[in-house]
N, C-alpha and C positions, 0 to 999 in steps of 0.2 A: 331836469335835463340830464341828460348820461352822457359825459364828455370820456367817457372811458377809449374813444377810439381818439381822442387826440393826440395822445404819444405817439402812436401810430402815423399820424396825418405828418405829424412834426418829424419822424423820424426818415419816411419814405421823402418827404419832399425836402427835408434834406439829403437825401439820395441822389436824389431828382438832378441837386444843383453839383454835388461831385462828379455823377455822370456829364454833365454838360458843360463842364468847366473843364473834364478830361476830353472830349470830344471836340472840345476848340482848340484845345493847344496837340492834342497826338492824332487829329484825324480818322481816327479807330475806326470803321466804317458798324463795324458790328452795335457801336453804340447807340448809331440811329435808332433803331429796331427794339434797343435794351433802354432809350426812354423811352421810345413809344412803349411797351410794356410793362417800367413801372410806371408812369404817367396816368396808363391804364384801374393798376392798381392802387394810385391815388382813387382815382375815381370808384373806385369798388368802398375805399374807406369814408369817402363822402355819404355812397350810398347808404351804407352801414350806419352811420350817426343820424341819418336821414330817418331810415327804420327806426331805429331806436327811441327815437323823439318825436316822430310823428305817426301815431298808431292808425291813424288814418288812408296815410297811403302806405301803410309798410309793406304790402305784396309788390308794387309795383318797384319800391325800393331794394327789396331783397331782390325783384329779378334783374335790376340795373347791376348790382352787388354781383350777383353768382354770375351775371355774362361778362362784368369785367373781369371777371377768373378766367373764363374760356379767352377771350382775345388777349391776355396777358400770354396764355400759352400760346396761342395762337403767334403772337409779334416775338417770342423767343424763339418758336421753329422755325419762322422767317429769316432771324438774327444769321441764323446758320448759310444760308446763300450768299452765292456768291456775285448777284448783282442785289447791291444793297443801299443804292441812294433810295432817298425818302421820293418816292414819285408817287402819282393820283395812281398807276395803274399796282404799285406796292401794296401800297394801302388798302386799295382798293380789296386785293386780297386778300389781306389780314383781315379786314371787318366782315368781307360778303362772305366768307369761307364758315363762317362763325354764327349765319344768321340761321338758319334751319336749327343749331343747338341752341341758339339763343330763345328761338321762337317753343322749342319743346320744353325747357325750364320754364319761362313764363306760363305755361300754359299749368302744367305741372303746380307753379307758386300759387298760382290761382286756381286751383283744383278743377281741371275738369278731366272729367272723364268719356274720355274719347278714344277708345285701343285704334281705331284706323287713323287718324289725326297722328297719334304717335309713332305709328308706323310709319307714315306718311313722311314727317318730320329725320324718322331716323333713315329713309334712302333717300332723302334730299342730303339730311347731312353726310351721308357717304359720299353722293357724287359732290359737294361741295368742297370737302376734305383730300376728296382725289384729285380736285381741278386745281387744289393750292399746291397741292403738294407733289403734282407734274410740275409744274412751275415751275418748282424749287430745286435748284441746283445747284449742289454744294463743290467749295471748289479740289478736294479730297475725291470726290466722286461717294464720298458714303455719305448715309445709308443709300443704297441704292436704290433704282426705282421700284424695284423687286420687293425689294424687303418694304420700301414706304408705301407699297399698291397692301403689300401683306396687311402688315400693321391698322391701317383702316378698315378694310376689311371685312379682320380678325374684331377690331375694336369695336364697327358697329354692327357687327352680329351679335355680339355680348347686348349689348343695349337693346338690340330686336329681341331677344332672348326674356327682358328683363320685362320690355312691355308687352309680351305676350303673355308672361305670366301677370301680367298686371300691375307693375312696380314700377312706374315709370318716375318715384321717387327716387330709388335706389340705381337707374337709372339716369339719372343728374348727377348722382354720387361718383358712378363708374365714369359718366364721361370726364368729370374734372379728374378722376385717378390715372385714366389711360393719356391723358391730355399732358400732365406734368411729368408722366413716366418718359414718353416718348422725347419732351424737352430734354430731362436725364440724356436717352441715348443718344440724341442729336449735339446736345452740347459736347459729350464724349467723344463723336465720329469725327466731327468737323474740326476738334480741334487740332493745332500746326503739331502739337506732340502731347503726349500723358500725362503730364505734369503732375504734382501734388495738386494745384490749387483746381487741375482740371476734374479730378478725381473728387474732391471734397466739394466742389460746387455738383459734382453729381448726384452724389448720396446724397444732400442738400435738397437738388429736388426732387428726388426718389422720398424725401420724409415729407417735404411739401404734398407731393401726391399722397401720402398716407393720413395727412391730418383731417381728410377729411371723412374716409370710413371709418377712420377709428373715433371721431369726434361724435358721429353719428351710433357708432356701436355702444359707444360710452350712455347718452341720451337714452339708452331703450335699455339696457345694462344696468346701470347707477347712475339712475337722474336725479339720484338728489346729491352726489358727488361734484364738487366745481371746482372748475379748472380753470386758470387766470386765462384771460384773451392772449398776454405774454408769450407762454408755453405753446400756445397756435401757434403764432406768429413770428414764433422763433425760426423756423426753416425758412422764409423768407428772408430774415437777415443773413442769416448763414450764405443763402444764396448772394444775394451782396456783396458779401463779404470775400464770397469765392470770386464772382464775378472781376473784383477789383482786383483782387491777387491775380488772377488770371491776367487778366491788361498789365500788370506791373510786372511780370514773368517775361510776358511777351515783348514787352520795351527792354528788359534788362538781356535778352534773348536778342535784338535786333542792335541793340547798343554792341555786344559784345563781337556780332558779326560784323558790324561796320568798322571797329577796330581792328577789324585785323584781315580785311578784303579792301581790294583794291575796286573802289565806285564806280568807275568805268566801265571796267572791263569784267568783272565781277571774281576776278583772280581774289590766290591769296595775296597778299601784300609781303613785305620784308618782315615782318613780324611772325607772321604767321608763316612765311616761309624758314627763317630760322629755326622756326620749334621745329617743321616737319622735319629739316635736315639733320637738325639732333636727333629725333626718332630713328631715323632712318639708319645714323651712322650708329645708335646704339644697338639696334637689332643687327646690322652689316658685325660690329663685333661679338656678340655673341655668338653668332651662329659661323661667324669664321669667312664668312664674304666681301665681295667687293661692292661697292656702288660708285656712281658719277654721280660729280655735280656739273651742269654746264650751263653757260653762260651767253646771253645774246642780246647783241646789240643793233638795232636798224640804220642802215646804212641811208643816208641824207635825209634823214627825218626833217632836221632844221630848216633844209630849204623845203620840204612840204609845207610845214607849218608856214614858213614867211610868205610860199607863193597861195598856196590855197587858202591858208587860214588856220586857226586851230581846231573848227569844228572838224576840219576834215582831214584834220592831224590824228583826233580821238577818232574819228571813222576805221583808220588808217591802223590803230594801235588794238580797235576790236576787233576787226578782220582778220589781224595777226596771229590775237590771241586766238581764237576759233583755228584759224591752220595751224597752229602749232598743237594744240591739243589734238587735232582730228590724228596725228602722227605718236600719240604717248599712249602706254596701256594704263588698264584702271589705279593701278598702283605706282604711276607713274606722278609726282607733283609739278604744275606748272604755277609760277606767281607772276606777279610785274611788281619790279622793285623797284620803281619809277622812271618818270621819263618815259625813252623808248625802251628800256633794259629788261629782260624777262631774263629767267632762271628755272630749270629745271634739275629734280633731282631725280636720276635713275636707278632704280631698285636693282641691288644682286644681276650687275654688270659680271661677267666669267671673264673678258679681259679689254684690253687697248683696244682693239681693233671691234668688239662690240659696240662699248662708247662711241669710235671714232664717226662706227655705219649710224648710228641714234643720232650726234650730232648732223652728222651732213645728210639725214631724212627731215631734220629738222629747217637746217636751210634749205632745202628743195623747197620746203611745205609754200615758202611765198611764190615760188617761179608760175606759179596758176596767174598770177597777178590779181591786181584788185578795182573793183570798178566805183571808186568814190568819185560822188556827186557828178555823175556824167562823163568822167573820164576813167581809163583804162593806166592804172599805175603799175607799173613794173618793181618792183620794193625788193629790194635784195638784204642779207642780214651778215655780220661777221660773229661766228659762231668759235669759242672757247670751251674746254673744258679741262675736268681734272677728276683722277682717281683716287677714293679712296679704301685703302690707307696708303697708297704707294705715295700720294702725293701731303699727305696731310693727314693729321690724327684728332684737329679739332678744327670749328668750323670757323674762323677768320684763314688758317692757313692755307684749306681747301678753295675756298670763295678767294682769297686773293691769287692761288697758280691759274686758275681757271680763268680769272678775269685779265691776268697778265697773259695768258696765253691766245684770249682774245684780240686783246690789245697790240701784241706785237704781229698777230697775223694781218691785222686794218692798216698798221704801219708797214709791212711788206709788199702788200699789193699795192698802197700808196707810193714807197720809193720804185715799184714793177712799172708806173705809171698809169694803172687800171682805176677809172673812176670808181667815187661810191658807188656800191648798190652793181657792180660791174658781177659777172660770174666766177667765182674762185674757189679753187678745192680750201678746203677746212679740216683742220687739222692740228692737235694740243702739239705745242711747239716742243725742244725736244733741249 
C-alpha cells in the first residue's frame, strides 16, 4: 500500500477545520466557497491514494483526482462574488460549469480518440464557463464582464487549438494552467485592497498553475529524475497560508476601523476626530493658515428619545449626520463625538466671517426637516465655533472656545425665551 498521500490528507483536513472554526466565529462569507474548495481537494487526495493502490480502477480514479482540480478552481472563482451563501442554485454553478471539462479529462484518461468529441466537449465548456461566470458578480465590479467574456474565450480557443492538433493531453494540462491562473487574477481584483498577503496568495496560485506543465515537462525531460509529492504540493500550502493571512489582515483592518468610527452613523468618532484636528492644525501652521474647529449640538434631542424612543433617536442622529455632510467640502471632517454632539473641522478658513457663513450653512442643513418613522420633525441644532490660531494653539484650547461658545449661545436664546430647536442666528460669542 502507498500511504505517501497521507500527510497530505492530514494536512488539508486540518485546513479544512481552521477554515470552519474561523467561519463560525468571523462570518467571513468568502469562506463558504474556500471550504467548498478545499473540501474538494480533500477529495482529489482520496482519489489519488485510491489510484495508487488500486490498479484496477486507477483511470477512473485519476479522472475523479484531475476534476477535483478543475471544481477546486472552479469554487475559488465563485469565492470572489458577491452573493455568496451556500445555496442549491451556487452550487449548482460551481459543479455544472465544470462538467463538459470534467467529461473531456475523462475521456482523455481513458484514451479515446475522438477529435469531434473533443471539440464538442471544448464549446460546451465555453458556454458552460460563460453561463458561471455572467453569474458572477464581484462586489469591486472587477474583472469585469469584458475582460471574464475575454478570458474564456481566449482560454478555450487555446484548448480547441490543442485538440486540433491532436493533444488533447496537453490540453487537460492547459485547462488546469488557465483555471488556476485566472484564480491568481480574481483573487487580486476582488480583493478590499493590495495587501502583502493578497499579493503572496497570488503568486501562490500563479505556481499552483505552473506545477503542472512543468511536472509534465519534467516526466518527458528527465523521467528518471524524482521529485517529492512535497515540492508539488507546496503551492497549495502556501496558498493557505496566504488565504489566512488574508482573513487576519482583514479583521485586523475592520477592528481598527471600528475603533475609531462611530457604529451608527458611520462618522469618525472622538478619537479619530482628534488625530484629524492635529493633522489639520499641523498643516494650518506650516503653511501659515487659518482653520475652524466647530461645534454642534441638537437642540431637544432628549425629549425625542423619551417621546419616540431611541430607535428613532439614532434615526434622528443619521439623518443629521447625512445633512450636515451634504453642506462640507471633500477636505472638510465631520465626526460624532457622542450623544447628540457632532464636530467639524474646516480646512484653510481666510477669516471670521467665512467660518461664521460654514457654521450657520450648517445649521440651516436640518431646517429641510426630517421624516422619522412617519412623522415630520423639525430638529433645530446650536452651533459653536473657534479659530485657529487666533483662538487656540493646541487642541483642548480650541475644542473648549468652540464648545463654550456653543454653549453660551443655548444659554442666550434660553434666557431670550426661544424654545429648543426654535430658529436663532449663530454666532462664535465675542
Amino acid at each position: 500500500m502507498n500511504f505517501s498521500v497521507v500527510p497530505d490528507f492530514v494536512a488539508i483536513g486540518g485546513l479544512i477545520a481552521v477554515f470552519w472554526t474561523l467561519l463560525r466565529r468571523t462570518r467571513e462569507s468568502r469562506l463558504n466557497f474556500w471550504l467548498v474548495g478545499w473540501g474538494m481537494l480533500l477529495i482529489h487526495i482520496v482519489a489519488e491514494f485510491v489510484a495508487d493502490n488500486t490498479p484496477g480502477s486507477a483511470n477512473g480514479a485519476w479522472s475523479v483526482a484531475v476534476a477535483m482540480l478543475v471544481m477546486t478552481a472552479n469554487a475559488f472563482l465563485w469565492a470572489g462574488n458577491d452573493q455568496l451563501d451556500i445555496r442549491w442554485r451556487n452550487l449548482a454553478m460551481v459543479v455544472l460549469s465544470a462538467v463538459p471539462d470534467v467529461a473531456f479529462l475523462t475521456c482523455d484518461q481513458y484514451g479515446i480518440h475522438a477529435t469531434w468529441l473533443y471539440a464538442a466537449l471544448t464549446v460546451l465548456g465555453t458556454g458552460s464557463m460563460l453561463w458561471m461566470l455572467r453569474a458572477w458578480h464581484g462586489a469591486t465590479g472587477q474583472p469585469s464582464l469584458r475582460w471574464r467574456t475575454s478570458l474564456v474565450v481566449a482560454a478555450y480557443a487555446v484548448q480547441g487549438a490543442l485538440v486540433a492538433l491532436h493533444h488533447p493531453g496537453e490540453g487537460v494540462t492547459w485547462m488546469l494552467v488557465w483555471h488556476y491562473l485566472a484564480v491568481a487574477e480574481f483573487y487580486r481584483a476582488t480583493a478590499p485592497q493590495p495587501s502583502a498577503s493578497v499579493r503572496f496568495t497570488m503568486i501562490s496560485f500563479i505556481a499552483w498553475a505552473f506545477v503542472f506543465p512543468v511536472s509534465d515537462l519534467m516526466a518527458v525531460l528527465w523521467p528518471h529524475v524524482h521529485v517529492d509529492a512535497e515540492v508539488w504540493n507546496l503551492p497549495k500550502f502556501l496558498v493557505a497560508t496566504g488565504m489566512t493571512f488574508t482573513l487576519l489582515e482583514e479583521q485586523l483592518s475592520k477592528a481598527e476601523y471600528a475603533s475609531l468610527h462611530d457604529d451608527l452613523t458611520g462618522l469618525p468618532n472622538r478619537r479619530m476626530f482628534g488625530r484629524r484636528l492635529r493633522e489639520t492644525m499641523g498643516r494650518a501652521k506650516a503653511a501659515g493658515t487659518r482653520m475652524a474647529l466647530v461645534v454642534i449640538d441638537l437642540d431637544g434631542f432628549k425629549e425625542i428619545n423619551d417621546t419616540l424612543g431611541h430607535a428613532a433617536g439614532d434615526e434622528v442622529l443619521q439623518c443629521a449626520a447625512r445633512q450636515f455632510r451634504a453642506q462640507l467640502g471633500e477636505q472638510d471632517a465631520l465626526a460624532r463625538l457622542g450623544g447628540d454632539e457632532f464636530a467639524v473641522v474646516l480646512t484653510d478658513v481666510p477669516d471670521r466671517a467665512a467660518a461664521d457663513r460654514a457654521a450657520q450653512n450648517l445649521r440651516r442643513a436640518l431646517y429641510t426637516g426630517m421624516a422619522i418613522r412617519g412623522r415630520q420633525l423639525a430638529v433645530r441644532a446650536s452651533v459653536g465655533f473657534s479659530i485657529y490660531p487666533d483662538e487656540g494653539e493646541d487642541v483642548d484650547r480650541l475644542y473648549a472656545s468652540a464648545d463654550r461658545a456653543m454653549y453660551e449661545r443655548k444659554a442666550r436664546r434660553q434666557e431670550q425665551g426661544l424654545q429648543p430647536g426654535a430658529d436663532a442666528q449663530v454666532s462664535r460669542s465675542s
